[in-house]
Biopython code that builds the backbone (N, CA, C, O; Angstrom):
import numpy as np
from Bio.PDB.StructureBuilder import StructureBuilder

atoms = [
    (1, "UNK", "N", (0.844, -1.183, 0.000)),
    (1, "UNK", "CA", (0.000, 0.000, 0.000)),
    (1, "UNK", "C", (0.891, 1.249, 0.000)),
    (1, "UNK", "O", (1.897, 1.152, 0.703)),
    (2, "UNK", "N", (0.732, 2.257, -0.573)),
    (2, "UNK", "CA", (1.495, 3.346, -0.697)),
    (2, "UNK", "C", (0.514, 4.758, 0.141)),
    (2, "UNK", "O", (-0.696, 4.835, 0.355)),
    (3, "UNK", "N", (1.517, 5.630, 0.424)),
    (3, "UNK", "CA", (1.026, 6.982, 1.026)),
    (3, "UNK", "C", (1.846, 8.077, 0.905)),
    (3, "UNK", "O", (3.040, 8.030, 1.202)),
    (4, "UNK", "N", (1.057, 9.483, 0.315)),
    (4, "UNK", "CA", (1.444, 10.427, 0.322)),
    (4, "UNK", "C", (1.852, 10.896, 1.095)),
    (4, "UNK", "O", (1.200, 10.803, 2.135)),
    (5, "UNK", "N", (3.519, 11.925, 1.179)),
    (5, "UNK", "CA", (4.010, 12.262, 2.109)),
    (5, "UNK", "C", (4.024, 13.715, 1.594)),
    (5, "UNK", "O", (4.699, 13.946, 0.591)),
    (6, "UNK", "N", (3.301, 14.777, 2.221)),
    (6, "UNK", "CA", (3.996, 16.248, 1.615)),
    (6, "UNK", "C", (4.616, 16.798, 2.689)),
    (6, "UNK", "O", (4.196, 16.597, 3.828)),
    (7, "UNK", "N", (5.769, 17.613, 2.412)),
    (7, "UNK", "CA", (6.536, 18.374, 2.958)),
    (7, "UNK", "C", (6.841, 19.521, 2.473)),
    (7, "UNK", "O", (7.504, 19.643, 1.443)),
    (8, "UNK", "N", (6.350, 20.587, 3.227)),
    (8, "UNK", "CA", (6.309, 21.899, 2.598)),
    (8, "UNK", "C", (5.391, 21.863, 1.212)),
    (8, "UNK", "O", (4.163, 21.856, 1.292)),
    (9, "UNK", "N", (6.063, 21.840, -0.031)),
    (9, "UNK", "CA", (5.632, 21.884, -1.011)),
    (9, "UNK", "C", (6.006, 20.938, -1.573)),
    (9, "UNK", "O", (5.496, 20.846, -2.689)),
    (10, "UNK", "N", (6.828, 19.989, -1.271)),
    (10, "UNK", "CA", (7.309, 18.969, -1.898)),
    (10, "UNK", "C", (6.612, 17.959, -1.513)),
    (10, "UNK", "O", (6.328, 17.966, -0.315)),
    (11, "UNK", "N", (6.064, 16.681, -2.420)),
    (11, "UNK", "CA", (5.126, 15.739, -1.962)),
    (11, "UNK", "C", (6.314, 14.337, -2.464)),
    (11, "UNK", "O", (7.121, 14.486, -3.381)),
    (12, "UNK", "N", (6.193, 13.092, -1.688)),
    (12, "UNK", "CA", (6.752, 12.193, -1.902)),
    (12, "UNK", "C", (5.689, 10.975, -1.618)),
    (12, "UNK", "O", (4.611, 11.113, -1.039)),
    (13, "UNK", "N", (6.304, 9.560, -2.230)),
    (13, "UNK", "CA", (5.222, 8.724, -1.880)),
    (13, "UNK", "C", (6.147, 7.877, -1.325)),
    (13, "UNK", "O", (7.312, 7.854, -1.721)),
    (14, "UNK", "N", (5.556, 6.884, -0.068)),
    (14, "UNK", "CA", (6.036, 6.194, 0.672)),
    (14, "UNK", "C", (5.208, 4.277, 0.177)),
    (14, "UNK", "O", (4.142, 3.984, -0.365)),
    (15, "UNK", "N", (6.373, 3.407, 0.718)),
    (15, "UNK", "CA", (5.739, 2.181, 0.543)),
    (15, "UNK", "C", (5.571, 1.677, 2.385)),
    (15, "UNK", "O", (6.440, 1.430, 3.220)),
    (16, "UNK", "N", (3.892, 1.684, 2.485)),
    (16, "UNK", "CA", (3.555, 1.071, 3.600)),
    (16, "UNK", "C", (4.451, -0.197, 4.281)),
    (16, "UNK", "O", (5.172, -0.854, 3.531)),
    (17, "UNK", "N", (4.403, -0.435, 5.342)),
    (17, "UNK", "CA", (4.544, -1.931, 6.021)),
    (17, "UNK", "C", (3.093, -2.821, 6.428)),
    (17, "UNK", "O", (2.033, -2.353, 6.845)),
    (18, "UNK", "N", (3.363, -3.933, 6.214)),
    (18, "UNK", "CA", (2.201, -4.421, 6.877)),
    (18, "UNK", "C", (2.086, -4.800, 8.488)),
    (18, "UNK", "O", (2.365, -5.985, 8.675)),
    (19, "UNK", "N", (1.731, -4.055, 9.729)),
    (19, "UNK", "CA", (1.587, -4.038, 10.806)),
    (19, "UNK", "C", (0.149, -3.049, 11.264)),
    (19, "UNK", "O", (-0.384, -2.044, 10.793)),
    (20, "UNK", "N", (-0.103, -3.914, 12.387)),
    (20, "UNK", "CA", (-1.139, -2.695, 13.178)),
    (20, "UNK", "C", (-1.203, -1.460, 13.044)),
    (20, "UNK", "O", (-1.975, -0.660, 12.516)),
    (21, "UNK", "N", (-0.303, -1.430, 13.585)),
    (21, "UNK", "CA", (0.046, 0.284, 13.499)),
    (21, "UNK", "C", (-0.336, 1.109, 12.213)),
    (21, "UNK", "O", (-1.256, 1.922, 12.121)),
    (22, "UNK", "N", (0.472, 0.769, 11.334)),
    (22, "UNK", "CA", (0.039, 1.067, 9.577)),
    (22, "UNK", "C", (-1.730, 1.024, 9.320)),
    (22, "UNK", "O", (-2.485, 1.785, 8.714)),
    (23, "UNK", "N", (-1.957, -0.264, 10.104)),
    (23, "UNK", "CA", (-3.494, -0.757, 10.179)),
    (23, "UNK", "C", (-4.676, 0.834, 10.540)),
    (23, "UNK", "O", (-5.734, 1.268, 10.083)),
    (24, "UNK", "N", (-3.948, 1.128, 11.321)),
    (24, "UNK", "CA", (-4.181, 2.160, 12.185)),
    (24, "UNK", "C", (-4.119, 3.289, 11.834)),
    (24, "UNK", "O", (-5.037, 4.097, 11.975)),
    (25, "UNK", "N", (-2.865, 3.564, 11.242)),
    (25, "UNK", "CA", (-2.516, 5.100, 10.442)),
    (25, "UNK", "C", (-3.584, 5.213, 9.254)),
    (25, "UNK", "O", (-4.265, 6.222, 9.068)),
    (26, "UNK", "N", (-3.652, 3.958, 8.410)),
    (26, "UNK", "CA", (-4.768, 3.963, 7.290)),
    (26, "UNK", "C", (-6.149, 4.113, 7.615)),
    (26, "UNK", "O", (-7.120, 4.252, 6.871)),
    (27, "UNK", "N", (-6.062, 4.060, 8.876)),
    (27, "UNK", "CA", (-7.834, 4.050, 9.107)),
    (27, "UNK", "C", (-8.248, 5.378, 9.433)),
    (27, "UNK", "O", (-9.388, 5.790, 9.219)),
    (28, "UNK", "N", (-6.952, 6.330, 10.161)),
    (28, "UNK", "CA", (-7.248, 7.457, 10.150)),
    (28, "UNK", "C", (-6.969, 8.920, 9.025)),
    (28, "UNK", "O", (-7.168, 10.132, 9.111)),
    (29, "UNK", "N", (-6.407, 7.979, 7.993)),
    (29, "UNK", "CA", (-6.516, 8.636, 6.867)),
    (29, "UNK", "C", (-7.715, 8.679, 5.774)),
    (29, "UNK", "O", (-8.118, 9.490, 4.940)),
    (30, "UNK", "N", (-8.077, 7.374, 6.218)),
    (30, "UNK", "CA", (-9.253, 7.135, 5.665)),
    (30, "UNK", "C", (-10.440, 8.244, 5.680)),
    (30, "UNK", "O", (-11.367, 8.354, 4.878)),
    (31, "UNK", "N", (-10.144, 9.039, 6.828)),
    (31, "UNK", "CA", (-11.200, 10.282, 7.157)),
    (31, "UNK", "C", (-10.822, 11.626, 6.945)),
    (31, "UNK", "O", (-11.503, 12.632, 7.144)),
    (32, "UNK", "N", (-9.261, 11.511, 6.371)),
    (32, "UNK", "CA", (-8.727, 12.569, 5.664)),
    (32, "UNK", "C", (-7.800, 12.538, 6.035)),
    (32, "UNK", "O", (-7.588, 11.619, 6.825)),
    (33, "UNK", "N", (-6.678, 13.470, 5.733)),
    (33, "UNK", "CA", (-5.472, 13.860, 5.494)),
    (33, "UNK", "C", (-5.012, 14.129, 6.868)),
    (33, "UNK", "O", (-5.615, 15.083, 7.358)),
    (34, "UNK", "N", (-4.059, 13.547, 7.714)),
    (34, "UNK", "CA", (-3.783, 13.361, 8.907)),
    (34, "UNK", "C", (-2.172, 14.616, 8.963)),
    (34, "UNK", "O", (-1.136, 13.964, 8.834)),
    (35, "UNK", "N", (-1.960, 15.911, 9.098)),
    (35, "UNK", "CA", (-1.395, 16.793, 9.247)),
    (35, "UNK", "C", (-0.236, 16.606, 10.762)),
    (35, "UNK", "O", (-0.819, 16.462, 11.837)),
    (36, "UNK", "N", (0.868, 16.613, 10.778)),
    (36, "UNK", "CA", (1.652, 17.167, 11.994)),
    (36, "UNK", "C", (2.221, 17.617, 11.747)),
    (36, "UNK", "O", (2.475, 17.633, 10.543)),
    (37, "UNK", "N", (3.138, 18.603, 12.878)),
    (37, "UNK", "CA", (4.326, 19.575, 13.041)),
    (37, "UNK", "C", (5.474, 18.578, 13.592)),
    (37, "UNK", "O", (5.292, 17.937, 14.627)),
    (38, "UNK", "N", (6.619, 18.490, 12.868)),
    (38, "UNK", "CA", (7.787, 17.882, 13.139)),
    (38, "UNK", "C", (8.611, 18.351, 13.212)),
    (38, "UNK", "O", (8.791, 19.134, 12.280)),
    (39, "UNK", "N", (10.030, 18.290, 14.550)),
    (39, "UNK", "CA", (10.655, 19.281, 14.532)),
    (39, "UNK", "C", (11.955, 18.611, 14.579)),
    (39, "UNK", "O", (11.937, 17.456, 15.004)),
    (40, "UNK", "N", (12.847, 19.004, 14.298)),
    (40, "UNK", "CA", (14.338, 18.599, 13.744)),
    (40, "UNK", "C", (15.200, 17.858, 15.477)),
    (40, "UNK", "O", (15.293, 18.377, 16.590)),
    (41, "UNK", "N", (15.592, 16.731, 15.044)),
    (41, "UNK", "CA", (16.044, 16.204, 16.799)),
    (41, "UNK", "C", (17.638, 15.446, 16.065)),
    (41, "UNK", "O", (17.929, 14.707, 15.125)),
    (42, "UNK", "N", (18.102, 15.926, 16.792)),
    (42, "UNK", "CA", (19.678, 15.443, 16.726)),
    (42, "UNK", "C", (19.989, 15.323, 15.359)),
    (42, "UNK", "O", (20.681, 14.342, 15.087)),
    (43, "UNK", "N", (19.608, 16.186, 14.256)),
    (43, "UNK", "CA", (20.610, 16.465, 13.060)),
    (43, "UNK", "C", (20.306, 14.621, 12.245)),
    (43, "UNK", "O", (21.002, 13.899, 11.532)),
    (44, "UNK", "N", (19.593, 14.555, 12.556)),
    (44, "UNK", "CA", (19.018, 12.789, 11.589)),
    (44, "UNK", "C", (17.638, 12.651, 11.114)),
    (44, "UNK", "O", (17.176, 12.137, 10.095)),
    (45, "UNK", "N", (17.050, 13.302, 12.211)),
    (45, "UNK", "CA", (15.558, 12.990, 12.168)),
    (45, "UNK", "C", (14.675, 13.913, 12.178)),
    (45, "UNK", "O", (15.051, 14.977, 12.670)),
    (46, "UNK", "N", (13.311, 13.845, 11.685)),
    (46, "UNK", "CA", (11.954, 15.114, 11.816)),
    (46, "UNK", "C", (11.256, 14.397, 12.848)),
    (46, "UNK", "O", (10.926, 13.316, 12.359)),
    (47, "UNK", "N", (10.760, 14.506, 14.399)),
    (47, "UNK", "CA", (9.712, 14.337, 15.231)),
    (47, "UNK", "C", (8.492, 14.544, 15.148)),
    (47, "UNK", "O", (8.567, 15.772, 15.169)),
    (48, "UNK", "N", (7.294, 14.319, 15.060)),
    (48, "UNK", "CA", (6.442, 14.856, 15.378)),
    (48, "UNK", "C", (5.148, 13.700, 16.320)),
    (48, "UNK", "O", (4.989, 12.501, 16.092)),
    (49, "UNK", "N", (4.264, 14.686, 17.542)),
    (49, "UNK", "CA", (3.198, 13.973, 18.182)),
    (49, "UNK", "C", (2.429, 13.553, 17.244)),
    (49, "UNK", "O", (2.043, 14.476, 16.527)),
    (50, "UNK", "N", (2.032, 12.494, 16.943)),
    (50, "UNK", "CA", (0.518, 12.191, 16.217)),
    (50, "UNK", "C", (-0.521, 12.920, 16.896)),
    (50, "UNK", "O", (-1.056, 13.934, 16.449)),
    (51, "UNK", "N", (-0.812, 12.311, 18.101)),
    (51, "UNK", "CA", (-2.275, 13.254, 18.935)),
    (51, "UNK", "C", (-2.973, 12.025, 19.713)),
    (51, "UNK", "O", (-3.906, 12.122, 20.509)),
    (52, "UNK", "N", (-2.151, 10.557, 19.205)),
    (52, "UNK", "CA", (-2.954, 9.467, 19.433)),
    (52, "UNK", "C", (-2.176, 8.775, 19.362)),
    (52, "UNK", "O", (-1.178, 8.838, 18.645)),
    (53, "UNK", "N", (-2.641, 7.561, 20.478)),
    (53, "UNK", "CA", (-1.502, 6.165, 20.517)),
    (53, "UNK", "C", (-1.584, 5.323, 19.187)),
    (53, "UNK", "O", (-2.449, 5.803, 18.454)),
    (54, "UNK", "N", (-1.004, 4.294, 18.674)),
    (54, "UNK", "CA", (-0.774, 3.627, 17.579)),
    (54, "UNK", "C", (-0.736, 2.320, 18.601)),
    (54, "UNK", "O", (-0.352, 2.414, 19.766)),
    (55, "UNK", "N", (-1.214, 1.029, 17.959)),
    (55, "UNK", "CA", (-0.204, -0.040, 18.360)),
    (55, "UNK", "C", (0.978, 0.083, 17.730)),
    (55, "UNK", "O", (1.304, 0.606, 16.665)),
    (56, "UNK", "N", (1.765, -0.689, 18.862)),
    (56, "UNK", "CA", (3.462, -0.810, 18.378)),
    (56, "UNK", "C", (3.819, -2.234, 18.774)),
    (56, "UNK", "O", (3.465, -2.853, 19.777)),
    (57, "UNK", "N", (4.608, -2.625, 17.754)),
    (57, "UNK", "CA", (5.154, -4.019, 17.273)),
    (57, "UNK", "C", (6.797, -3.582, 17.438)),
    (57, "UNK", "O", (7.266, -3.480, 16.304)),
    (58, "UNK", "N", (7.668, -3.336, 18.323)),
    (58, "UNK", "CA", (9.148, -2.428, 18.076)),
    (58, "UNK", "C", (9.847, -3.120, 18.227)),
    (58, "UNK", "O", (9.621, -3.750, 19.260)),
    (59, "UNK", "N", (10.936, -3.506, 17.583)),
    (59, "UNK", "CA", (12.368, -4.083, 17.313)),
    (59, "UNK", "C", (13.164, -3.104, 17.032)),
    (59, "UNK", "O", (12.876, -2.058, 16.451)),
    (60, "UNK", "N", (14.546, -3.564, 17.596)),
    (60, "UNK", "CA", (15.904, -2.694, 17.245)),
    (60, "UNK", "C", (15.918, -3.194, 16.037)),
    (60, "UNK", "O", (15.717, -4.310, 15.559)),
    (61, "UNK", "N", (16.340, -1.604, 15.416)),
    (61, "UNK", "CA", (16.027, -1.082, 13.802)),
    (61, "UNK", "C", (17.336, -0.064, 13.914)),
    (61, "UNK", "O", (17.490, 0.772, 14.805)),
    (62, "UNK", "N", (18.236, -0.320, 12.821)),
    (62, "UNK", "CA", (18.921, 0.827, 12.386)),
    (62, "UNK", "C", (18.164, 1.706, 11.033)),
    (62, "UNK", "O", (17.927, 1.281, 9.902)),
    (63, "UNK", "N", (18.074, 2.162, 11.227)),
    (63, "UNK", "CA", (17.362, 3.068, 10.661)),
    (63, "UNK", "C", (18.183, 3.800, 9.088)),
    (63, "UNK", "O", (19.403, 3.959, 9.108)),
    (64, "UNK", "N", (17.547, 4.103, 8.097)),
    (64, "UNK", "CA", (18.227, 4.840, 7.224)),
    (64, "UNK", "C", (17.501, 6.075, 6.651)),
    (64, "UNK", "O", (16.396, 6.470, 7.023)),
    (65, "UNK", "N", (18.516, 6.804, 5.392)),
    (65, "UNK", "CA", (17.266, 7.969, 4.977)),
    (65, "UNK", "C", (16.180, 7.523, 4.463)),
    (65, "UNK", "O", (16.369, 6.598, 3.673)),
    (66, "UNK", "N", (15.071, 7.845, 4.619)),
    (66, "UNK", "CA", (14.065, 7.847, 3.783)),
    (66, "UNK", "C", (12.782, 6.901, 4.875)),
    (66, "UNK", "O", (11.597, 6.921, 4.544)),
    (67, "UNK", "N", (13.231, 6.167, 6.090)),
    (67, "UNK", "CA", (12.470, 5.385, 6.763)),
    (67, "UNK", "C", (11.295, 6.209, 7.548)),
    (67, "UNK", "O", (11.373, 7.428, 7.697)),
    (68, "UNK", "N", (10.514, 5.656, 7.896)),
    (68, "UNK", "CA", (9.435, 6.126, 8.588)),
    (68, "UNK", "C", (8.596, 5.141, 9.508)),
    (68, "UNK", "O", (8.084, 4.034, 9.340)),
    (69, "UNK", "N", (8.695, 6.146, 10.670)),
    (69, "UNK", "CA", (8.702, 4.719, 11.939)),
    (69, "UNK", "C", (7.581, 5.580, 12.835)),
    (69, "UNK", "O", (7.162, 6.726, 12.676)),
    (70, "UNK", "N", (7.279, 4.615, 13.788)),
    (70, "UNK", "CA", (6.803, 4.710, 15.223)),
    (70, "UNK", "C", (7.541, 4.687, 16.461)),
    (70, "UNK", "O", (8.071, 3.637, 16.825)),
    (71, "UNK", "N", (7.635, 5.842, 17.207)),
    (71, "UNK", "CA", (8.385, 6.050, 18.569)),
    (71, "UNK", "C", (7.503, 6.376, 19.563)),
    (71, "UNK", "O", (6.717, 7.322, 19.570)),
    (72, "UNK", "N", (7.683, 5.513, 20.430)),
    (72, "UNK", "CA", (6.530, 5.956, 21.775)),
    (72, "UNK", "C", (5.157, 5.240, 21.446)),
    (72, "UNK", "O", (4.585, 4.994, 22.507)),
    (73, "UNK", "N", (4.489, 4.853, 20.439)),
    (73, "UNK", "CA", (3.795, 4.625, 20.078)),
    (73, "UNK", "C", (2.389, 5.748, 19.485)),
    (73, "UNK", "O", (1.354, 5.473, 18.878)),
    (74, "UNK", "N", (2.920, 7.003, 19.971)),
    (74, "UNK", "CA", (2.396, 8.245, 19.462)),
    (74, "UNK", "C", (3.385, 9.333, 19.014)),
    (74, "UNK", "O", (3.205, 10.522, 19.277)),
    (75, "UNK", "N", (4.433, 8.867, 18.328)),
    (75, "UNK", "CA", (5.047, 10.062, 17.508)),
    (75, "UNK", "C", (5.653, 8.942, 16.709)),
    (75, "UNK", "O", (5.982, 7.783, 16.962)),
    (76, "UNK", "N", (5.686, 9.987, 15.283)),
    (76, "UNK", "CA", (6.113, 9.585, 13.560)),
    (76, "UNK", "C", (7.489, 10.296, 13.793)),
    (76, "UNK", "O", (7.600, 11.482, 14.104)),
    (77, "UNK", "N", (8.526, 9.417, 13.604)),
    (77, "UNK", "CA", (9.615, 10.284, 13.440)),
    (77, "UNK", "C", (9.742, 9.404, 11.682)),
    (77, "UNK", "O", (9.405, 8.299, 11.255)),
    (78, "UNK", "N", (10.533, 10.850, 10.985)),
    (78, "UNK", "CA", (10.713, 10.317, 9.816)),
    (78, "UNK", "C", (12.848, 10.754, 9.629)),
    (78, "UNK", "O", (13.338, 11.559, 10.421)),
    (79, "UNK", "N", (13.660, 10.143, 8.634)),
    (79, "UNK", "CA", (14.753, 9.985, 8.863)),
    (79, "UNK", "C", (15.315, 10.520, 7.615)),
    (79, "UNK", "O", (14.930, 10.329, 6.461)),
    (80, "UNK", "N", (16.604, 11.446, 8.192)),
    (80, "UNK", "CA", (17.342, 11.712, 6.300)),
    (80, "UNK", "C", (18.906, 11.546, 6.754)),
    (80, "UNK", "O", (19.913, 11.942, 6.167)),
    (81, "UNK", "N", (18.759, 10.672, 8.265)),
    (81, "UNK", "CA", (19.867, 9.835, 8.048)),
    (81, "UNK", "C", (19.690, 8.676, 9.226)),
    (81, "UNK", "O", (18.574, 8.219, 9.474)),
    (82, "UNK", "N", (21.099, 8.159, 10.060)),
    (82, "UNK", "CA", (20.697, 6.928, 10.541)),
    (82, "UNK", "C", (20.843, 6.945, 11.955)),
    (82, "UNK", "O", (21.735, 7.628, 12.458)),
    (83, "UNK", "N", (19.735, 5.980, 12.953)),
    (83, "UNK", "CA", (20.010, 5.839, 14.032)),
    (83, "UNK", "C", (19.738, 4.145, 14.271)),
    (83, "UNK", "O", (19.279, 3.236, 13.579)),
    (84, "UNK", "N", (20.422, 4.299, 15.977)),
    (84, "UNK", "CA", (19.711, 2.550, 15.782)),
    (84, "UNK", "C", (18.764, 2.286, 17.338)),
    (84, "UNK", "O", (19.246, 2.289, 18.471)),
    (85, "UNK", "N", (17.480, 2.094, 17.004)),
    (85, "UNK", "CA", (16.763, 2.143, 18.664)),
    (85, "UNK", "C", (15.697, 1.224, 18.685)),
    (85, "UNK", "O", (16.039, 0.256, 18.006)),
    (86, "UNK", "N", (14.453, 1.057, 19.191)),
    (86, "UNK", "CA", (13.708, 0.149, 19.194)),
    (86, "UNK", "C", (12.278, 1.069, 18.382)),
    (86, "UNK", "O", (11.773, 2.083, 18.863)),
    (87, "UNK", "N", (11.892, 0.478, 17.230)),
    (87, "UNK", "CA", (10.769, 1.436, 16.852)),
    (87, "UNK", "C", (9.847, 0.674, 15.741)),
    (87, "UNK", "O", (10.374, 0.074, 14.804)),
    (88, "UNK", "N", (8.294, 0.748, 15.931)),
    (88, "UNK", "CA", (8.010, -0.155, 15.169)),
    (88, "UNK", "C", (7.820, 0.826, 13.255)),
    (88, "UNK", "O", (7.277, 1.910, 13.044)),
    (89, "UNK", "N", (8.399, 0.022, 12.387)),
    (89, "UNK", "CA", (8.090, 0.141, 11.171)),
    (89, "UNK", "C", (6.745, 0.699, 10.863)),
    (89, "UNK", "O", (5.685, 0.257, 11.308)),
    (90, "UNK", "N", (6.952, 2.162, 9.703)),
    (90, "UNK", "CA", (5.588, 2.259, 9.490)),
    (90, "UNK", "C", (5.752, 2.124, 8.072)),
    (90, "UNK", "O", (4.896, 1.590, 7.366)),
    (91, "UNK", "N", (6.946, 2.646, 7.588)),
    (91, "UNK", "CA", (7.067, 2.673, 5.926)),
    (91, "UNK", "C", (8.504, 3.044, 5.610)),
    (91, "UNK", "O", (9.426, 2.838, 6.399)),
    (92, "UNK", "N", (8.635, 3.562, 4.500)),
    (92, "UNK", "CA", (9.752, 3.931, 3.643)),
    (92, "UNK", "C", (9.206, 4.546, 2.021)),
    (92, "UNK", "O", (8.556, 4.062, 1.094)),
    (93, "UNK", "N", (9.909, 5.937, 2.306)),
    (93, "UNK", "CA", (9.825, 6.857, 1.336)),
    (93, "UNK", "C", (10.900, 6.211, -0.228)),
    (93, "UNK", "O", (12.097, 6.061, -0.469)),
    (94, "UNK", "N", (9.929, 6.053, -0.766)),
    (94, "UNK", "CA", (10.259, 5.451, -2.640)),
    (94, "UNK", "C", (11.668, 6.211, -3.278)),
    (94, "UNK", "O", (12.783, 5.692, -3.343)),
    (95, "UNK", "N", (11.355, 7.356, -3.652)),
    (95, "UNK", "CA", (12.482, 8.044, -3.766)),
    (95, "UNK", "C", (12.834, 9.083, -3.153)),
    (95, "UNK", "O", (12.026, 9.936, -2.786)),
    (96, "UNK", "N", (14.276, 9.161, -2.932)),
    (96, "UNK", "CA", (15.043, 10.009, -1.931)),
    (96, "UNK", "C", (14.928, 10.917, -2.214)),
    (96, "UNK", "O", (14.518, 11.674, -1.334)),
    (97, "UNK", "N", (15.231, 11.625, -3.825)),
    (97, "UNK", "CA", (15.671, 12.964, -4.587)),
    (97, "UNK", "C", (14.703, 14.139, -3.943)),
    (97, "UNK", "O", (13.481, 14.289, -3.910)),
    (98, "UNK", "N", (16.093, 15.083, -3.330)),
    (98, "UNK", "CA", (15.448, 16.108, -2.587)),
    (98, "UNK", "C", (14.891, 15.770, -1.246)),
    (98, "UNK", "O", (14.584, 16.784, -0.619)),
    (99, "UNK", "N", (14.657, 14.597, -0.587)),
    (99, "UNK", "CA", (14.240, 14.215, 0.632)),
    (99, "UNK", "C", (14.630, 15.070, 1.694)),
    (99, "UNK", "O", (13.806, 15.523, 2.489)),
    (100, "UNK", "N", (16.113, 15.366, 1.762)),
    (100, "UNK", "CA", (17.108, 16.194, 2.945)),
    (100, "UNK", "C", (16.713, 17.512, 2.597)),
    (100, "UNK", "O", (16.724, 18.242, 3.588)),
    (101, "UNK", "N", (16.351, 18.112, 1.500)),
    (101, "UNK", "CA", (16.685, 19.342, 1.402)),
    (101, "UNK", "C", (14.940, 19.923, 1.369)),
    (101, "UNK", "O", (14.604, 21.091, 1.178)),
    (102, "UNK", "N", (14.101, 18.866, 1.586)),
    (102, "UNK", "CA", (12.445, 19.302, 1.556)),
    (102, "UNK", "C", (12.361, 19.432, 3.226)),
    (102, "UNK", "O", (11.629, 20.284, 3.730)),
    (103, "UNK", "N", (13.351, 18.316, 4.230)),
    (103, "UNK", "CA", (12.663, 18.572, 5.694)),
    (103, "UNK", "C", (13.707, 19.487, 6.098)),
    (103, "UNK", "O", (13.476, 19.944, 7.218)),
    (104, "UNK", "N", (14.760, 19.907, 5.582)),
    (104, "UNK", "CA", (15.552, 21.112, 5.929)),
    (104, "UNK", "C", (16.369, 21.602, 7.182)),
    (104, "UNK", "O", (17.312, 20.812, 7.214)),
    (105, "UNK", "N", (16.501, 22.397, 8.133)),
    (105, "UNK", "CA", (17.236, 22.576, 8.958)),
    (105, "UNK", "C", (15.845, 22.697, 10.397)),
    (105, "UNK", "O", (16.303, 22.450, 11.513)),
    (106, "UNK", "N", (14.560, 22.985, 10.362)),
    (106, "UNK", "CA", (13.833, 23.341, 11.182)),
    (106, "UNK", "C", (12.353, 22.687, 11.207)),
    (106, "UNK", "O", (11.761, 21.755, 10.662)),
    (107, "UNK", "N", (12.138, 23.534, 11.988)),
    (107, "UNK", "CA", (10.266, 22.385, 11.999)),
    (107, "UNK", "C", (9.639, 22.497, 10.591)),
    (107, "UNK", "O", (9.855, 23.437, 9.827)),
    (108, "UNK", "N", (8.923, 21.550, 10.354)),
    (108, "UNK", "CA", (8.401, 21.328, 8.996)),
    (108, "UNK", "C", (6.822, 20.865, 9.061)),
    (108, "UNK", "O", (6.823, 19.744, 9.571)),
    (109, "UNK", "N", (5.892, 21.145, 8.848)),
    (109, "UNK", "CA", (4.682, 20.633, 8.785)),
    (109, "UNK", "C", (4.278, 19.674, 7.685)),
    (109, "UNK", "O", (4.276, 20.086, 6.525)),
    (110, "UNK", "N", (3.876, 18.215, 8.005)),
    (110, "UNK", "CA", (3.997, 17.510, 7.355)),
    (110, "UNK", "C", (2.625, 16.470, 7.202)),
    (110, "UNK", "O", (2.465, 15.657, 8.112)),
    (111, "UNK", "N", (1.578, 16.488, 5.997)),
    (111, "UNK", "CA", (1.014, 15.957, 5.562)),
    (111, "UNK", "C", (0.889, 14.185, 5.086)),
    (111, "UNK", "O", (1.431, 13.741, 4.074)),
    (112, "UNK", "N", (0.355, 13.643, 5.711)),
    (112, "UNK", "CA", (0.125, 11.948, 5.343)),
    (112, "UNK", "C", (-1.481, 11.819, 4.931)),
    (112, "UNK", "O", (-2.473, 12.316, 5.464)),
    (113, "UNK", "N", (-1.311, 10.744, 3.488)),
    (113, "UNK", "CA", (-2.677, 10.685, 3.289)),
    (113, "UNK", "C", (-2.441, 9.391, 2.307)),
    (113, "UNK", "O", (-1.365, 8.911, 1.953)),
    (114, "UNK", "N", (-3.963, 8.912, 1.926)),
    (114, "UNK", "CA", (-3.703, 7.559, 1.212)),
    (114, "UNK", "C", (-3.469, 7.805, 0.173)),
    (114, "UNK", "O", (-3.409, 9.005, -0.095)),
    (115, "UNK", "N", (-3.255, 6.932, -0.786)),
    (115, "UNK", "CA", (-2.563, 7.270, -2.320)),
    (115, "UNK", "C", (-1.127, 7.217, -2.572)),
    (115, "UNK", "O", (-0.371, 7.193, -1.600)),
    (116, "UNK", "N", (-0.540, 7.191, -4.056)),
    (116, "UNK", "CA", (0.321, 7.715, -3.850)),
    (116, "UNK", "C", (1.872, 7.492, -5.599)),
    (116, "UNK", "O", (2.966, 8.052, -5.528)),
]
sb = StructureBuilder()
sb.init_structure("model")
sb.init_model(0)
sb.init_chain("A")
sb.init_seg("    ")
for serial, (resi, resn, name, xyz) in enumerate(atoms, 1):
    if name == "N":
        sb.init_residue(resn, " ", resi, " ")
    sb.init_atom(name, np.array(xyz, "f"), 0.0, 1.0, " ", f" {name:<3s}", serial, name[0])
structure = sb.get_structure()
């Protein structure tokens, strides 16, 4: 299953995982376009609260650019480089081009929706 990722003005498409969680993210997209504010954490990653718990399925994951995970079980961190911690899989962004330079140096408001 695939999902739209926009950032700023730049839109990317991601390839789902199959887990709960994902189960979960799709159901609340299903009612529209699910919006957060993500903010830049240790020079790797974009943070942001969902607003709502997720199930979480989490294994130590090194992480790379373009991944997109579950932390806490209510925040999306997304990656434009690598860490290694316990987090369950939500997806992975298709193509990179421009990825680093769309979530940038600061908070970014960032759009998820189905499609893609």
């Amino acid at each position: 299953m695939k999902m739209t990722v926009q950032v700023g003005e730049s839109t990317f498409t991601a390839t789902l995982e199959d887990n709960a969680a994902v189960d979960a993210l799709v159901e609340m997209m299903e009612h529209g376009p699910v919006t957060i504010q993500m903010s830049d954490y240790a020079g790797f990653e974009k943070v942001g609260a969902l607003g709502t718990s997720l199930p979480t399925s989490n294994s130590q994951t090194t992480t790379q650019a373009g991944d997109i995970v579950l932390y806490q079980g209510n925040q999306i961190v997304m990656f434009y480089g690598s860490n290694s911690w316990s987090y369950t899989r939500l997806g992975t962004i298709d193509d990179l081009t421009s990825w680093t330079e769309a979530l940038g140096s600061g908070d970014v408001s960032v759009t998820f929706s189905l499609g893609g």
